[in-house]
N, C-alpha and C positions, 0 to 999 in steps of 0.2 A: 578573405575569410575562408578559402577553399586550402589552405594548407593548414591552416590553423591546429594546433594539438588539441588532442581531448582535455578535459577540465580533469585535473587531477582528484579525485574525492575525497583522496587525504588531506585538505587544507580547505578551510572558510572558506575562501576564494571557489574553488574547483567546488565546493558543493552550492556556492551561491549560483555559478555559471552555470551550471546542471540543472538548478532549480528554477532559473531565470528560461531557459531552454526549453524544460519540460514546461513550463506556461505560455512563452510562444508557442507551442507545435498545438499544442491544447487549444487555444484563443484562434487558430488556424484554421481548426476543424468546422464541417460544414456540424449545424444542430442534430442531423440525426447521426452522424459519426460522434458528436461527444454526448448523445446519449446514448450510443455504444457504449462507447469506453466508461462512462457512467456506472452503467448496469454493469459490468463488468468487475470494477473493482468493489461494488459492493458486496457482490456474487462471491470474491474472492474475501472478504473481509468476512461476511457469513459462516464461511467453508474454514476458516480459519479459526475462527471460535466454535466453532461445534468442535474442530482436533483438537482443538485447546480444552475442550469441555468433555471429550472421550480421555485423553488423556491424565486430566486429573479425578473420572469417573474410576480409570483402571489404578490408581496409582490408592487414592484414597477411597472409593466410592462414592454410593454417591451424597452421604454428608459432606464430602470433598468438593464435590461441584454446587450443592447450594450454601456453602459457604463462601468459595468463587466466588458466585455471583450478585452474592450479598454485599462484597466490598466494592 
């Protein structure tokens, strides 16, 4: 497995091996490294809808963002 090509992620395949990949390395981690990476990607998921939620504040105001977030 040490020559092995990367998983292409243009094709089912290459995103299942990917995906198959990122859950062994995950299931690997000791408990407080994947409540790292835990906290991390929510931090990041957070930080992402507030741009998401400045964005449509500048774009429409802010009727724009409480309609957002009404759907």
């Amino acid at each position: 497995m040490a020559n092995q090509k990367p998983p292409n992620p243009n094709t089912a395949y290459g995103r299942k091996r990917q995906r198959e990949e990122y859950y062994r390395t995950k299931a690997a981690l000791s408990p407080e490294d994947r409540a790292k990476q835990n906290t991390n990607e929510f931090f990041f998921i957070v930080i992402f809808i507030g741009v998401l939620a400045l964005v449509a504040y500048f774009i429409g105001g802010s009727g724009a963002v409480a309609h957002w977030f009404q759907h």
